[in-house]
DOTORNU-297616 format. One record per atom (N, C-alpha, C): residue number from 1; residue in three letters; chain; atom name; x, y, z. Coordinates in steps of 0.2 Angstrom, whole numbers, m for minus. Layout:
% DOTORNU-297616
NUM, ALA, A, CA, X, Y, Z .
...
This chain:
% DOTORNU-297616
1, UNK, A, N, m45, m60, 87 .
1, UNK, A, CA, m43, m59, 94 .
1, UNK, A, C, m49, m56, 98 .
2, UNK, A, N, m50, m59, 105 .
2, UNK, A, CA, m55, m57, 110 .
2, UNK, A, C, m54, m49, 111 .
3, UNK, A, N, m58, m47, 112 .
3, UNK, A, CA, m53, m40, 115 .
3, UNK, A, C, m60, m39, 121 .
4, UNK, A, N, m59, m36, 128 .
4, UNK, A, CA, m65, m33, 130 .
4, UNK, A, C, m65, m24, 130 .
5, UNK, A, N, m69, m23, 133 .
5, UNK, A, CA, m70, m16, 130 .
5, UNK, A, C, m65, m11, 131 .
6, UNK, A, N, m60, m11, 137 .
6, UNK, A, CA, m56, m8, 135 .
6, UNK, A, C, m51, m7, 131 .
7, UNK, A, N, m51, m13, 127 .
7, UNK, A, CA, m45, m14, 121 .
7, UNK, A, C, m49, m10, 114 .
8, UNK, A, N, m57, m12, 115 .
8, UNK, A, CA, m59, m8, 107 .
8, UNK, A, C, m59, m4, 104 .
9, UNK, A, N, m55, m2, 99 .
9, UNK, A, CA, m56, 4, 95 .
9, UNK, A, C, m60, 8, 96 .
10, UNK, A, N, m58, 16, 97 .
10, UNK, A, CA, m62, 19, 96 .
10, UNK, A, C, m62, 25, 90 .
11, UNK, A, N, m65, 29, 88 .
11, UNK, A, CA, m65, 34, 83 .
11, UNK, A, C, m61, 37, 86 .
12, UNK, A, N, m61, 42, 93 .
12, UNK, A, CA, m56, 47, 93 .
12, UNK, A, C, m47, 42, 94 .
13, UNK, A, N, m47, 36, 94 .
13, UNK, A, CA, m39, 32, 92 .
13, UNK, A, C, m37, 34, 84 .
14, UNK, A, N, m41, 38, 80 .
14, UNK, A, CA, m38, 37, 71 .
14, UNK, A, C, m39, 45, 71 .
15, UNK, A, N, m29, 44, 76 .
15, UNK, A, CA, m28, 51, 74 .
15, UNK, A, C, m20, 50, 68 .
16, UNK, A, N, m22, 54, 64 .
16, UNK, A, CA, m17, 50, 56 .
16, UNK, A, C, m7, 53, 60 .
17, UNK, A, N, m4, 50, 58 .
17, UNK, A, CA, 1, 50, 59 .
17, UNK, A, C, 6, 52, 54 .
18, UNK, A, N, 13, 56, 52 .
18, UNK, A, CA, 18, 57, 49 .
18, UNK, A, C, 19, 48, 48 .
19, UNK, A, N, 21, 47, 41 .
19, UNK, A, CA, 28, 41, 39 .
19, UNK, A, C, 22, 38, 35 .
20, UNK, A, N, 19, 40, 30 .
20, UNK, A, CA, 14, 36, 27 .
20, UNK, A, C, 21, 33, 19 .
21, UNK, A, N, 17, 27, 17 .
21, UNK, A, CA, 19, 25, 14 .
21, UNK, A, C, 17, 22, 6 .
22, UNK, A, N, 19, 24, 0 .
22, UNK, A, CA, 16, 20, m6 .
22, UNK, A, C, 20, 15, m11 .
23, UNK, A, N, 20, 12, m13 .
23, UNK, A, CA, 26, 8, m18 .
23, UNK, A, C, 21, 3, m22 .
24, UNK, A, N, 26, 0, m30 .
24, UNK, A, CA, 23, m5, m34 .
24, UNK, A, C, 28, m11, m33 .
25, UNK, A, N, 26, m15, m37 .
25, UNK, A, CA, 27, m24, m35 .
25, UNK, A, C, 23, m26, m43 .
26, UNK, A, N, 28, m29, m44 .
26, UNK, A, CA, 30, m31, m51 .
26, UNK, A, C, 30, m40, m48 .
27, UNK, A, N, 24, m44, m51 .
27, UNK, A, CA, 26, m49, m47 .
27, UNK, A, C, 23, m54, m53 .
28, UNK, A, N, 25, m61, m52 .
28, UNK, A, CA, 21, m68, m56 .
28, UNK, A, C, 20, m72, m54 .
29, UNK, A, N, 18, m79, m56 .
29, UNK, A, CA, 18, m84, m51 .
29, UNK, A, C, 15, m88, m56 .
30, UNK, A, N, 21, m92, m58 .
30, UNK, A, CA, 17, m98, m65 .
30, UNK, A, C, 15, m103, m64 .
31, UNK, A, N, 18, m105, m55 .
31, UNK, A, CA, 14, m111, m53 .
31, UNK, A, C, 6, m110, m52 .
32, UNK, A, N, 4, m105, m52 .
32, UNK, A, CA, m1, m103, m50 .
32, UNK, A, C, m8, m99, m57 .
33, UNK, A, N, m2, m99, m61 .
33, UNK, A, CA, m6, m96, m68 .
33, UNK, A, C, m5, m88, m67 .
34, UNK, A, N, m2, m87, m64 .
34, UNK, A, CA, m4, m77, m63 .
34, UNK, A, C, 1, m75, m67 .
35, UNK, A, N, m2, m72, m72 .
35, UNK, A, CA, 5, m69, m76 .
35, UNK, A, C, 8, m63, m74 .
36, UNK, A, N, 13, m59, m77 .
36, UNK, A, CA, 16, m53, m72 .
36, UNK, A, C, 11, m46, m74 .
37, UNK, A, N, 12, m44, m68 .
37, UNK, A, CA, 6, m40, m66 .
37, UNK, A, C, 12, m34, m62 .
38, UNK, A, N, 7, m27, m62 .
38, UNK, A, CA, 11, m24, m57 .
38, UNK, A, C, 5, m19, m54 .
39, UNK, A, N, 6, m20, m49 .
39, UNK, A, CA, 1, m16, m43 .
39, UNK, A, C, 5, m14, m38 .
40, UNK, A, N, m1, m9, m34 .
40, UNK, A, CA, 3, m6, m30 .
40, UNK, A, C, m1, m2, m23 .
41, UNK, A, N, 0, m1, m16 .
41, UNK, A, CA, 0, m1, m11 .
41, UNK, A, C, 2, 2, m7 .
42, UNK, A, N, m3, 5, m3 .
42, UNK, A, CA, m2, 13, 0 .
42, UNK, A, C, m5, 11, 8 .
43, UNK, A, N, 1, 15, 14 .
43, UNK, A, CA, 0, 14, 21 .
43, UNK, A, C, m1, 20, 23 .
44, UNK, A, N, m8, 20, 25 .
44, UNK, A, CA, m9, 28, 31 .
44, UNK, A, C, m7, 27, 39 .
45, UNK, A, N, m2, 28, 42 .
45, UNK, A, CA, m1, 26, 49 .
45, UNK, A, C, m7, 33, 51 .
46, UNK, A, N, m9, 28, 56 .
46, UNK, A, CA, m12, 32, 63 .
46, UNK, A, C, m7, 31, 71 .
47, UNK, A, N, m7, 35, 75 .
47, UNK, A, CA, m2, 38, 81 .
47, UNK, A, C, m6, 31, 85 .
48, UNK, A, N, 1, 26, 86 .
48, UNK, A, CA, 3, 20, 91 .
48, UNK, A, C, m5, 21, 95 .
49, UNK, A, N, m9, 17, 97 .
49, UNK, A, CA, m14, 15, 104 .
49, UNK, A, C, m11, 13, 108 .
50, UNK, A, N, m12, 16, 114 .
50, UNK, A, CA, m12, 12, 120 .
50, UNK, A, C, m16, 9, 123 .
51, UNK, A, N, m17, 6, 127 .
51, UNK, A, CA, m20, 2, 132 .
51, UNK, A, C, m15, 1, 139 .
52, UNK, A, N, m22, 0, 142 .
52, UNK, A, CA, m21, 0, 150 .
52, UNK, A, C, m12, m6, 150 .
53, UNK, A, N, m13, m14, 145 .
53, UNK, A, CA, m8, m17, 147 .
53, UNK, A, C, m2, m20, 139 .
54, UNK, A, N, m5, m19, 134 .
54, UNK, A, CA, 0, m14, 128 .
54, UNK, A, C, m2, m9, 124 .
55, UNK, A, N, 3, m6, 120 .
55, UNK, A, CA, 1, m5, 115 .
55, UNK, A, C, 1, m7, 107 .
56, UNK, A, N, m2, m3, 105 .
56, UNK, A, CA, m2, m8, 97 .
56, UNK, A, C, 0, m1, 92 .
57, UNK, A, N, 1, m4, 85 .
57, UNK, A, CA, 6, 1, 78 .
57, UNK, A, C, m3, 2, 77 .
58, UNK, A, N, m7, 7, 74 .
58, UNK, A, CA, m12, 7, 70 .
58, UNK, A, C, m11, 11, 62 .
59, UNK, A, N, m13, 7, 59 .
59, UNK, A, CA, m11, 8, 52 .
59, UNK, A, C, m21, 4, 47 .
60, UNK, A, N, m19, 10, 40 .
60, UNK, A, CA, m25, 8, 35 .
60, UNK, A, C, m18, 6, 31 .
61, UNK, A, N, m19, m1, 26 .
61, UNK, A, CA, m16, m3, 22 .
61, UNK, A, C, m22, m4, 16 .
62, UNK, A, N, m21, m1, 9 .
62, UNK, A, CA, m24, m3, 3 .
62, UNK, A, C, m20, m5, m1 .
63, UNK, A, N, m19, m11, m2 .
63, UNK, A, CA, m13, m18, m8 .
63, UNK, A, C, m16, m21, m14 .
64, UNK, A, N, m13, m22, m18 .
64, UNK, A, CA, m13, m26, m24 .
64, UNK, A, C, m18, m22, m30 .
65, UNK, A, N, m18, m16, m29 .
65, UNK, A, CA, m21, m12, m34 .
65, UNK, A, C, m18, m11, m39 .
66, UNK, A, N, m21, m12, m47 .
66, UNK, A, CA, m18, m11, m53 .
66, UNK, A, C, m21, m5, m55 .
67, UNK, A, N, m16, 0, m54 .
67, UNK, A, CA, m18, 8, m56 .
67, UNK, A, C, m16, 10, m64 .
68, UNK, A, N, m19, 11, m69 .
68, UNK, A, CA, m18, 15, m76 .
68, UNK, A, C, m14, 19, m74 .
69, UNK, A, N, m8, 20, m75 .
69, UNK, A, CA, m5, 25, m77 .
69, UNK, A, C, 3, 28, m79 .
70, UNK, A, N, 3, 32, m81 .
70, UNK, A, CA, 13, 31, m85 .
70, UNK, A, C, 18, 30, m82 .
71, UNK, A, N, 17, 30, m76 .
71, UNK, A, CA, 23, 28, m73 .
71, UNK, A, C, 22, 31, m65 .
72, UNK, A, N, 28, 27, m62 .
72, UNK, A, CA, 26, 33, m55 .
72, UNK, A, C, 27, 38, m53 .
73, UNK, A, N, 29, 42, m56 .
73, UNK, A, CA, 30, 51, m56 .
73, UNK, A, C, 23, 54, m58 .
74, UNK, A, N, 18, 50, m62 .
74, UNK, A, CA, 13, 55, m65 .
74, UNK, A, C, 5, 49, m64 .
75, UNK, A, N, 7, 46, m55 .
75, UNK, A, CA, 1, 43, m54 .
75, UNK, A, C, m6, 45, m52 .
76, UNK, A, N, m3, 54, m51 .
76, UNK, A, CA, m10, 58, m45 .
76, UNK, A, C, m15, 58, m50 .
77, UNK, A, N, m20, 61, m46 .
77, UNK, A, CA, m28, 61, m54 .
77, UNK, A, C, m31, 56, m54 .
78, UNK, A, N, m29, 50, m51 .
78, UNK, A, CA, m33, 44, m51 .
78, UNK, A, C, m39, 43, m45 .
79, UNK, A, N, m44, 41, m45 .
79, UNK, A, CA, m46, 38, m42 .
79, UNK, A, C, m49, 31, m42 .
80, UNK, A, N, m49, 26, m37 .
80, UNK, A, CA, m48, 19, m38 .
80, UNK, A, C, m55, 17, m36 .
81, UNK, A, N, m59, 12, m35 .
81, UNK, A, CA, m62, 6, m32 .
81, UNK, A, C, m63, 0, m32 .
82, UNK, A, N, m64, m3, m25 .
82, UNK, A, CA, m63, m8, m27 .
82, UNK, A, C, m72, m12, m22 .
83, UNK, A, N, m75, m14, m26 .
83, UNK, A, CA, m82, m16, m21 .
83, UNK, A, C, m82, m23, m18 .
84, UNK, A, N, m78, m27, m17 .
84, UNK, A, CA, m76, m33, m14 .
84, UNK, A, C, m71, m33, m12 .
85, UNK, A, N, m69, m38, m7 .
85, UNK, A, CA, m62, m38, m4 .
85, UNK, A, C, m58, m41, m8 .
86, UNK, A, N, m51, m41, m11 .
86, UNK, A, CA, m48, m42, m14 .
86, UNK, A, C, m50, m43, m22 .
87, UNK, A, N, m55, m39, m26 .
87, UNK, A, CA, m58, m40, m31 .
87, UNK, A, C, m57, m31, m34 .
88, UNK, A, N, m50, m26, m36 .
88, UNK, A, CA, m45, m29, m33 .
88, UNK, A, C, m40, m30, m27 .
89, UNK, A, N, m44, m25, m25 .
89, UNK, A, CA, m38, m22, m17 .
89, UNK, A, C, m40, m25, m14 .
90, UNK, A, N, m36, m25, m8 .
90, UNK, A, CA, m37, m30, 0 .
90, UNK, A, C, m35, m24, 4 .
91, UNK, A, N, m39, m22, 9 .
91, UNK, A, CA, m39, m17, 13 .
91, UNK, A, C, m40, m18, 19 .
92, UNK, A, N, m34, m16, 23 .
92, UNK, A, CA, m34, m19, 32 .
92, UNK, A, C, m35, m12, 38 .
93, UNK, A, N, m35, m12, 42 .
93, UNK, A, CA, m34, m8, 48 .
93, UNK, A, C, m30, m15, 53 .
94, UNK, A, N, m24, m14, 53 .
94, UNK, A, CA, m19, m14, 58 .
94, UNK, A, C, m20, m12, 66 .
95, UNK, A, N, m24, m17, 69 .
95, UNK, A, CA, m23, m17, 77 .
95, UNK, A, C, m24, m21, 79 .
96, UNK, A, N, m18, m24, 81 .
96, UNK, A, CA, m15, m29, 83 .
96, UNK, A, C, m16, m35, 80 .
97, UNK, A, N, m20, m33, 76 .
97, UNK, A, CA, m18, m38, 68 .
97, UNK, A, C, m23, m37, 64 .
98, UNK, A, N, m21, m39, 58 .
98, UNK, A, CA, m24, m35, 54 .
98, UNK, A, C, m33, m36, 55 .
99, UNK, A, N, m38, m31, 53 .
99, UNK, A, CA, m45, m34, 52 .
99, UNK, A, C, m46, m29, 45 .
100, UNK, A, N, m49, m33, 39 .
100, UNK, A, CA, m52, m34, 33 .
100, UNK, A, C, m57, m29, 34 .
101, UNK, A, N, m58, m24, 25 .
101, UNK, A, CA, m63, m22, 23 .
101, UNK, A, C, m66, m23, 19 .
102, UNK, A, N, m71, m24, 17 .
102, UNK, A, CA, m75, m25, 11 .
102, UNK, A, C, m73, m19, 4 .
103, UNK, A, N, m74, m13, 4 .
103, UNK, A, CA, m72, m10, 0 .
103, UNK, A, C, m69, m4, 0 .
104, UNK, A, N, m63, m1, m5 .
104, UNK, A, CA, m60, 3, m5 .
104, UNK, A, C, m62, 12, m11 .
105, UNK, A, N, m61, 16, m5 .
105, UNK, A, CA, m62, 21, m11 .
105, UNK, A, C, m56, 26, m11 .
106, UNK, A, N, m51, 24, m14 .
106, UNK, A, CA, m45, 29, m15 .
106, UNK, A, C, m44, 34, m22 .
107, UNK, A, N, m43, 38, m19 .
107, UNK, A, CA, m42, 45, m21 .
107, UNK, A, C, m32, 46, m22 .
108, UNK, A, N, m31, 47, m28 .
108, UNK, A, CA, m24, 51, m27 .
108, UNK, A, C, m24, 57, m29 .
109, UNK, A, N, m24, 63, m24 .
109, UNK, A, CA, m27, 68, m27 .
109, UNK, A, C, m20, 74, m31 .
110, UNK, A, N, m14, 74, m30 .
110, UNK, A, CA, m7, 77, m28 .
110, UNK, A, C, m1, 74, m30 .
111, UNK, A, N, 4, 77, m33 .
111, UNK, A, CA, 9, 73, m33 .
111, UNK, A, C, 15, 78, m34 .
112, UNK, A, N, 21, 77, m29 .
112, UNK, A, CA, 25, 83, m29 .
112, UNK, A, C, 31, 79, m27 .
113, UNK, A, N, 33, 75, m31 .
113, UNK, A, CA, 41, 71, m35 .
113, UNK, A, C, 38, 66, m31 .
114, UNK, A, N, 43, 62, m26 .
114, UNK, A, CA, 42, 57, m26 .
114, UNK, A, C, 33, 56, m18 .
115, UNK, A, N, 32, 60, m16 .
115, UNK, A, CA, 26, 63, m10 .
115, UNK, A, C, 21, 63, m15 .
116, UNK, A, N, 15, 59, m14 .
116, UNK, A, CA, 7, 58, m14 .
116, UNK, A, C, 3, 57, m10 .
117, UNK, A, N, m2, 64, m12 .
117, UNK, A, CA, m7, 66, m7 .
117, UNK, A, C, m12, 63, m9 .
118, UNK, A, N, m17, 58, m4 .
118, UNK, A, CA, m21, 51, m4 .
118, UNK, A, C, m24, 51, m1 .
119, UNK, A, N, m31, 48, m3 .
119, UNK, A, CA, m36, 50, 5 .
119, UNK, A, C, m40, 42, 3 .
120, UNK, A, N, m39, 40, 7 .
120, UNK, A, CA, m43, 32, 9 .
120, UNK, A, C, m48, 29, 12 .
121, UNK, A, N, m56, 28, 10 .
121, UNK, A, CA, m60, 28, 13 .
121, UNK, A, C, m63, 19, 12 .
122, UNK, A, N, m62, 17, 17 .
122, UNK, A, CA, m65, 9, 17 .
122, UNK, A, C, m71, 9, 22 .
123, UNK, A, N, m74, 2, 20 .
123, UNK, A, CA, m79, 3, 24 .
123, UNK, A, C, m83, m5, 21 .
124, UNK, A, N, m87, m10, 28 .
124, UNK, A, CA, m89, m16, 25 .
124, UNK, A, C, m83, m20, 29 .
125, UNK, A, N, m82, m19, 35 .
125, UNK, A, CA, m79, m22, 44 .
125, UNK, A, C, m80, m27, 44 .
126, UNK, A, N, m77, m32, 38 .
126, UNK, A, CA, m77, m40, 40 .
126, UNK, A, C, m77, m42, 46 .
127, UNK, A, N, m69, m40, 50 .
127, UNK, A, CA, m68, m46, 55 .
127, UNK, A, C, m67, m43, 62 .
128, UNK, A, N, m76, m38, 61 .
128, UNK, A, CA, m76, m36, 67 .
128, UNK, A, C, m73, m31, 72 .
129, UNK, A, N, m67, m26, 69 .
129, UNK, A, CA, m64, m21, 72 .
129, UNK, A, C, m69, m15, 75 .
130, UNK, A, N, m75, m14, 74 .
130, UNK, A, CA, m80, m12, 76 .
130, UNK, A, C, m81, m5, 74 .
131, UNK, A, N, m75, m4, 71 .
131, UNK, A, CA, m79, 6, 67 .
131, UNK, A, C, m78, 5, 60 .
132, UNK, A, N, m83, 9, 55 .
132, UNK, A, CA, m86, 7, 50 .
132, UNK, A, C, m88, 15, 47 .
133, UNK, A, N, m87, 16, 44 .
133, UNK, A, CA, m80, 16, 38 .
133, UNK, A, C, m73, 20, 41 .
134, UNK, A, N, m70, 20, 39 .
134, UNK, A, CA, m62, 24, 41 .
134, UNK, A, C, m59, 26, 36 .
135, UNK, A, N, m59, 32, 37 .
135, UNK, A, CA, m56, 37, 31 .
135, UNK, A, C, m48, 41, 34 .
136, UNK, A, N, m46, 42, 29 .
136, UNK, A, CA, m40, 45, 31 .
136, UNK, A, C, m36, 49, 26 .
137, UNK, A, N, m33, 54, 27 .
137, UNK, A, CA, m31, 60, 20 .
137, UNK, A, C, m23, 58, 24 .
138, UNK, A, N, m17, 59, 17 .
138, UNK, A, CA, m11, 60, 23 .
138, UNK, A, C, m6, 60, 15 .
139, UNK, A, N, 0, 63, 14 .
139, UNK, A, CA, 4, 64, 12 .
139, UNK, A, C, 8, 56, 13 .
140, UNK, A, N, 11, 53, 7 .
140, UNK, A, CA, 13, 45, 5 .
140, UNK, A, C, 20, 50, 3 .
141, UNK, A, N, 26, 43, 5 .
141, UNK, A, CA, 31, 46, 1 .
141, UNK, A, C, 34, 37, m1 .
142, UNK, A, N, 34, 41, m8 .
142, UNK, A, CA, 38, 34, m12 .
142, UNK, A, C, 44, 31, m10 .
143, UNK, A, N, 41, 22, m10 .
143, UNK, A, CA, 48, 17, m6 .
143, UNK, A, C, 48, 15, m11 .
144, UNK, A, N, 48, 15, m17 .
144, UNK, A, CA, 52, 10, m23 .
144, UNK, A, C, 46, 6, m26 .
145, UNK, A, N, 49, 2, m31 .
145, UNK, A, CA, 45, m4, m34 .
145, UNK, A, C, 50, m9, m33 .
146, UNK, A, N, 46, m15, m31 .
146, UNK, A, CA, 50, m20, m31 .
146, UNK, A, C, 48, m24, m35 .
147, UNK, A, N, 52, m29, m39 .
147, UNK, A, CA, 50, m33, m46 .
147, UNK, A, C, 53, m41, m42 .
148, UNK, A, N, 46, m44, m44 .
148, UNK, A, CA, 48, m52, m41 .
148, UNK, A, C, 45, m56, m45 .
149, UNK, A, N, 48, m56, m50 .
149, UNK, A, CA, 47, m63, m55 .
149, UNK, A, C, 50, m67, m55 .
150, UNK, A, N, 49, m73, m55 .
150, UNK, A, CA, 52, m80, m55 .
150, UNK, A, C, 57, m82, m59 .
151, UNK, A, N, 59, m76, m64 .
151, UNK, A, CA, 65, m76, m69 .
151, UNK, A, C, 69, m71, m70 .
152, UNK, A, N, 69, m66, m64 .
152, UNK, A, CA, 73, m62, m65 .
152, UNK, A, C, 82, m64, m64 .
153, UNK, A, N, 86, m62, m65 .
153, UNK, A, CA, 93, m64, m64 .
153, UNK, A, C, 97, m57, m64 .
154, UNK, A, N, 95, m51, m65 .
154, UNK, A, CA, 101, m48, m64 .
154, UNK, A, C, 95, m39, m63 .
155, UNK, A, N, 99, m35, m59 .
155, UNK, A, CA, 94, m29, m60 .
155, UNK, A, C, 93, m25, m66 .
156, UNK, A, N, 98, m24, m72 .
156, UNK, A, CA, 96, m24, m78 .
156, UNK, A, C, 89, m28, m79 .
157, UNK, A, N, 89, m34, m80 .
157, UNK, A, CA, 85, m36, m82 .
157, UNK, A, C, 76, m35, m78 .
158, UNK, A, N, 79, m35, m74 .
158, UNK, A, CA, 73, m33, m69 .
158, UNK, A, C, 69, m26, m72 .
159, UNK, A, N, 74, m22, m73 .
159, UNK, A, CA, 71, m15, m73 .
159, UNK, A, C, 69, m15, m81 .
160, UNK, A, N, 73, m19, m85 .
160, UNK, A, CA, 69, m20, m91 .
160, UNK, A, C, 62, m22, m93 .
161, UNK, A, N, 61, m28, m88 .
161, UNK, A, CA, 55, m29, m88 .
161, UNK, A, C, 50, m27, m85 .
162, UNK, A, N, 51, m23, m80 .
162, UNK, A, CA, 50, m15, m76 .
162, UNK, A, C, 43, m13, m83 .
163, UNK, A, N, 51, m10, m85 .
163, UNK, A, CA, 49, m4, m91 .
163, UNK, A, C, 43, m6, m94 .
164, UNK, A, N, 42, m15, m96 .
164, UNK, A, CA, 34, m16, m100 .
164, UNK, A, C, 30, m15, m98 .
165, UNK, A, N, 29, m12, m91 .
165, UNK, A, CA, 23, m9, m87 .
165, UNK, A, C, 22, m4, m85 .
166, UNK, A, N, 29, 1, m84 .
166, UNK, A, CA, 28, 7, m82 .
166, UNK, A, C, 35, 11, m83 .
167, UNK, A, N, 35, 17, m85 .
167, UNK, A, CA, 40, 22, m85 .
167, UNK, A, C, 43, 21, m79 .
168, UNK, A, N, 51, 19, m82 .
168, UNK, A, CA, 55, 19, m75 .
168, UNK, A, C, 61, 24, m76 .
169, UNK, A, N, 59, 29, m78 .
169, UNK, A, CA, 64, 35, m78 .
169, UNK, A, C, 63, 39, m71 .
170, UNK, A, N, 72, 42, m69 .
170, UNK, A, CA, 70, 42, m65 .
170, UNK, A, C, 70, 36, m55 .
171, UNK, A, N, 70, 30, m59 .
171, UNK, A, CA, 72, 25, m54 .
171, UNK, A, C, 80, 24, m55 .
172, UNK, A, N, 81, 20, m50 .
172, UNK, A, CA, 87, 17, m48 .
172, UNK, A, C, 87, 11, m44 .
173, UNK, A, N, 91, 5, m46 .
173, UNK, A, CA, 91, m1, m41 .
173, UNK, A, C, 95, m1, m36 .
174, UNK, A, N, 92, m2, m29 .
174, UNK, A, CA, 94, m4, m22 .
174, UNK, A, C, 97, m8, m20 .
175, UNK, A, N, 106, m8, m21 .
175, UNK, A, CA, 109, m17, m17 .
175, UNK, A, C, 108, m17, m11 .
176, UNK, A, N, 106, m10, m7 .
176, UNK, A, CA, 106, m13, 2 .
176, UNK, A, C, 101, m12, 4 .
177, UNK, A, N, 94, m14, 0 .
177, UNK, A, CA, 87, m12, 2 .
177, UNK, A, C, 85, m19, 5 .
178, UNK, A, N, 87, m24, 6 .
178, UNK, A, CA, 89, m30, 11 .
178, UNK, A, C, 82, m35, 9 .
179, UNK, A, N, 78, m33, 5 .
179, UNK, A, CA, 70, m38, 0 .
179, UNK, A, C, 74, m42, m2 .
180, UNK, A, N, 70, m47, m2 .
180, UNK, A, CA, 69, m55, m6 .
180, UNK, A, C, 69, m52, m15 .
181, UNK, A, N, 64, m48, m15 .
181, UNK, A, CA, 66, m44, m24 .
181, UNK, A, C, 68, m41, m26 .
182, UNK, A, N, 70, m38, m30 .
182, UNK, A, CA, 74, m30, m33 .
182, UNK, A, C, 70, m26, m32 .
183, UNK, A, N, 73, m20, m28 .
183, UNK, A, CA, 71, m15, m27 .
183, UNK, A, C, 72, m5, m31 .
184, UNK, A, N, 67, m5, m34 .
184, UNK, A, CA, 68, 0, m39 .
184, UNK, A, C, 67, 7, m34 .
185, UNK, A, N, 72, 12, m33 .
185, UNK, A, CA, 70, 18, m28 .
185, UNK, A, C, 68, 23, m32 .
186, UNK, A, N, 68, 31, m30 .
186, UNK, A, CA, 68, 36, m34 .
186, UNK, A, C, 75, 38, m33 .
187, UNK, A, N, 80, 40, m38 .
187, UNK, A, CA, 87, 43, m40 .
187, UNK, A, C, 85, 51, m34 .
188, UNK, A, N, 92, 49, m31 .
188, UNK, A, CA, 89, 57, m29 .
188, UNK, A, C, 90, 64, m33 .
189, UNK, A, N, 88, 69, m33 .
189, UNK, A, CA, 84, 74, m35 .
189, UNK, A, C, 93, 78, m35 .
């Protein structure tokens, strides 16, 4: 997207926002070779930009990362990298569509039930949004795991095969969570 100067980001626009979000994805793809994998995907919102003729949602998303760990209750303590775009996370900044980053440095420092405090540092501004690096600290609160394999047929069975990857005590399956896959939540407390 063209943008002229009034439209371009600037530093003081990344001011972090309430509603941040993290979740896993349990997924396959055997026309493809990819066997099941589960990774998982953390949104820092930044407070809406305006401009003179719209606005736009501004958000840091870090996706597709495969994090070490027992389950989602007991993720904090980690810290992730990723030195390539997609090699393995894919990390965007959201204005007015998405622009790519080269690398990710995520930090899960916190975990208080289903709340994870995260701090996300990219940097390496492929496609030109023009600020370099962009960090961001902000409290995640757990939307579920969703499992999408090509085989699933029932939510038992899904949260079975859940389990080969990750402790799912503590989870519960979502019939009005409205996904295309089975959606695993936190049981409430």
């Amino acid at each position: 997207m063209e943008t002229d100067d009034e439209d371009e980001l600037r530093i003081d626009d990344l001011v972090p926002a309430a509603g941040g979000e993290w979740c896993g994805l349990l997924f396959d793809n055997p026309s493809l070779h990819l066997p099941p994998r589960l990774t998982w995907s953390f949104t820092f919102p930044f407070e809406d930009v305006s401009r003179e003729d719209d606005d736009s949602p501004l958000s840091l998303s870090v996706e597709w990362l495969p994090i070490p760990a027992d389950g989602w209750r007991r993720i904090a303590g980690r810290h992730l990298t990723s030195a390539a775009f997609g090699e393995p996370a894919e990390a965007s900044v959201y204005y007015y569509m998405h622009h790519r980053f080269e690398t990710v440095d995520l930090q899960l420092i916190d975990q208080r039930g289903p709340s994870l405090r995260a701090v996300a540092a990219v940097s390496g501004d492929i496609d030109g949004l023009g600020i370099d690096p962009v960090r961001i600290e902000a409290w995640l609160t757990f939307t579920g795991i969703l499992v999408s394999r090509h085989d699933e047929t029932s939510p038992d069975m899904a949260l079975a095969r859940l389990g080969q990857f990750t402790d799912t005590t503590g989870l519960a399956f979502d019939p009005d969570s409205g996904d295309a896959a089975m959606r695993f939540i936190a049981e409430p407390d």
